[in-house]
C-alpha positions as CSV (number, residue, x, y, z in Angstrom):
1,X,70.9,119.1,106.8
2,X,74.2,119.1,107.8
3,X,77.6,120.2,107.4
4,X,79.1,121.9,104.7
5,X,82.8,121.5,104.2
6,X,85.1,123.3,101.4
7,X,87.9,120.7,100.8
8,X,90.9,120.7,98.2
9,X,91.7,117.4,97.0
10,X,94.3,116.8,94.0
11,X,94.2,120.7,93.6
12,X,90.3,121.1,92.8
13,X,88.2,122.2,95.3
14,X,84.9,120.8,96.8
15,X,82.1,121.6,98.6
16,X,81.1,118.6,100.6
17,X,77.8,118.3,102.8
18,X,77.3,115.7,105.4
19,X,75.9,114.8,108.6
20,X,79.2,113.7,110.0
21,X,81.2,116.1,111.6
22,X,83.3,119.0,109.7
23,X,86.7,117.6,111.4
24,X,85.7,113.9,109.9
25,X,84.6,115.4,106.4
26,X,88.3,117.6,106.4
27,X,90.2,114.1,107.6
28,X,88.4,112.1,104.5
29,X,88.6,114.4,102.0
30,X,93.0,114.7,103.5
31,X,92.7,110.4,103.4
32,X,91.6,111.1,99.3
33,X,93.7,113.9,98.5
34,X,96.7,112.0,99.9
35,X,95.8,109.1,98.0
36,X,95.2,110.5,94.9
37,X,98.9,112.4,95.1
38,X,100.9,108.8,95.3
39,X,98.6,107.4,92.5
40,X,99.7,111.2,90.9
41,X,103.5,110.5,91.3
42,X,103.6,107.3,89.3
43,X,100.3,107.5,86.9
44,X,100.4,110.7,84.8
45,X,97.0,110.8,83.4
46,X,93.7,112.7,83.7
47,X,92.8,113.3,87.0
48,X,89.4,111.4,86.9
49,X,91.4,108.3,85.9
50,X,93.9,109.1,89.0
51,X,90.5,109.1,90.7
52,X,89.8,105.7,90.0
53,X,93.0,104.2,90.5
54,X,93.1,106.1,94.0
55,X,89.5,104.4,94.6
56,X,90.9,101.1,93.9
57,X,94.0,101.8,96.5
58,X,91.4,103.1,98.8
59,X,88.7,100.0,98.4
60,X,91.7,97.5,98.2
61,X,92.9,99.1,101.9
62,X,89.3,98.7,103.0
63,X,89.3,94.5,101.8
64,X,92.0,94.0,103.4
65,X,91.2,95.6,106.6
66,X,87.2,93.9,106.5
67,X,89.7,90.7,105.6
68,X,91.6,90.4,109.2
69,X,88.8,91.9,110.8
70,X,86.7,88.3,109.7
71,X,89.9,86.3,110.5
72,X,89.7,88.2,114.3
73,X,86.0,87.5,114.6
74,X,86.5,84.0,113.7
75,X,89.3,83.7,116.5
76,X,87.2,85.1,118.7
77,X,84.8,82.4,118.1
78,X,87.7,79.9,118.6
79,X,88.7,81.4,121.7
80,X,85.1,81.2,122.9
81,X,84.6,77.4,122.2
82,X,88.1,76.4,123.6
83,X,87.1,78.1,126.6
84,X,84.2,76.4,126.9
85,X,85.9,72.9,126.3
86,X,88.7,74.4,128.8
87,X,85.5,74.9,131.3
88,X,83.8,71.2,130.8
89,X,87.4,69.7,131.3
90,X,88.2,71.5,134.4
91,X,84.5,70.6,136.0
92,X,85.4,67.0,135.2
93,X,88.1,67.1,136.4
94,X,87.2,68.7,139.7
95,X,84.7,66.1,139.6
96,X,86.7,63.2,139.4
97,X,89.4,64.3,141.8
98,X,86.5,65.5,144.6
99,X,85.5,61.5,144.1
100,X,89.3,60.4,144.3
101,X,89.2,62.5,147.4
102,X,86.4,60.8,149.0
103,X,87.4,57.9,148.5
104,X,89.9,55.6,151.0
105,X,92.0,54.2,147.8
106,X,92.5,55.5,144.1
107,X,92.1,52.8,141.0
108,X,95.1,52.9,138.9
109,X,92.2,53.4,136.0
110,X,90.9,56.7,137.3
111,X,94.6,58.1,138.0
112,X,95.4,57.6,134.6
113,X,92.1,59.1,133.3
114,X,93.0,62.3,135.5
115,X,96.0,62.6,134.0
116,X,94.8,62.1,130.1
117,X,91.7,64.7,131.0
118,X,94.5,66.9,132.6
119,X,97.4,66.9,129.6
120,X,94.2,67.3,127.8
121,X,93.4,70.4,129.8
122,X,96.7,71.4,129.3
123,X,97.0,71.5,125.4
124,X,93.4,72.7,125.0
125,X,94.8,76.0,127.4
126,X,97.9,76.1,124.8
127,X,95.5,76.3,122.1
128,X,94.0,79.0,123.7
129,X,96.9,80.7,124.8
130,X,98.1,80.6,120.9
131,X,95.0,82.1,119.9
132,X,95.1,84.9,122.4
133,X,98.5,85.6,120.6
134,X,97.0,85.5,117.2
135,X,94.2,87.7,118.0
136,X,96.5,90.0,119.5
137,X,98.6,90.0,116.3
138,X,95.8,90.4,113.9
139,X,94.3,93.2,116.6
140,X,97.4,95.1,115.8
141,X,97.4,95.2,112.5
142,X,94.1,96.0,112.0
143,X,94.9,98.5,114.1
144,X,98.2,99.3,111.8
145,X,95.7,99.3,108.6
146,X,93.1,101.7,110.0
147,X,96.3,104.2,110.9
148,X,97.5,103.9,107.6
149,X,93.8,104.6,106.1
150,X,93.4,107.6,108.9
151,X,96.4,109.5,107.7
């Protein structure tokens, strides 16, 4: 079947089967039993109700986590659709200055349009830039959260 763990959480102890490993089943049952003690310092009732109230720490730690792991996905998407503006800008733009090239003089018109399509180039790779920040950010504290959860 699995493994078969004896754990002590909030002073009773457990037999717990599983398929994960024992080392996983022993952290989980530590991630509970940890909870459960700060519900236990400031809620002095039964234990099942401390049992609850750890659960709803425990699921509120989890919403929160599955919370900036959506808002990382969804800069991810961002990051994936400015670089592919960032990537039709920069082929227009090498296409418009490989015609400038070719040809003997440059309109005044097609200058300024290589500039515009370059600022726009420019802010678009800010954009991005910010984002990469942002997803760093929210990387690191997911990263924070699941630490917290794993002690």
């Amino acid at each position: 079947m699995g493994n078969s763990v004896a754990v002590k959480i909030y002073g009773q102890e457990y037999s717990i089967s599983g398929d994960m490993p024992r080392e996983e089943i022993m952290r989980l049952a530590d991630i509970v039993d940890q909870k459960m003690r700060e519900v236990g310092e400031f809620y002095k009732g039964s234990a099942s109700s401390v049992a609850v109230l750890a659960a709803m720490n425990l699921a509120s730690d989890i919403a929160s986590a599955e919370d900036k792991s959506k808002q990382v996905n969804e800069l991810n998407d961002k990051i994936a659709q400015a670089a592919g503006y960032n990537d039709v800008l920069r082929k227009r733009i090498d296409e418009l200055t490989s015609q400038l090239e070719t040809s003997k003089s440059v309109p005044e018109e097609s200058q300024k349009l290589i500039h515009e399509l370059e600022s726009k180039c420019r802010d678009i790779e800010s954009s991005f830039f910010d984002i990469q920040m942002e997803n760093i950010h929210l990387k690191n504290e997911i990263e924070t959260l699941k630490r917290q959860l794993g002690q």
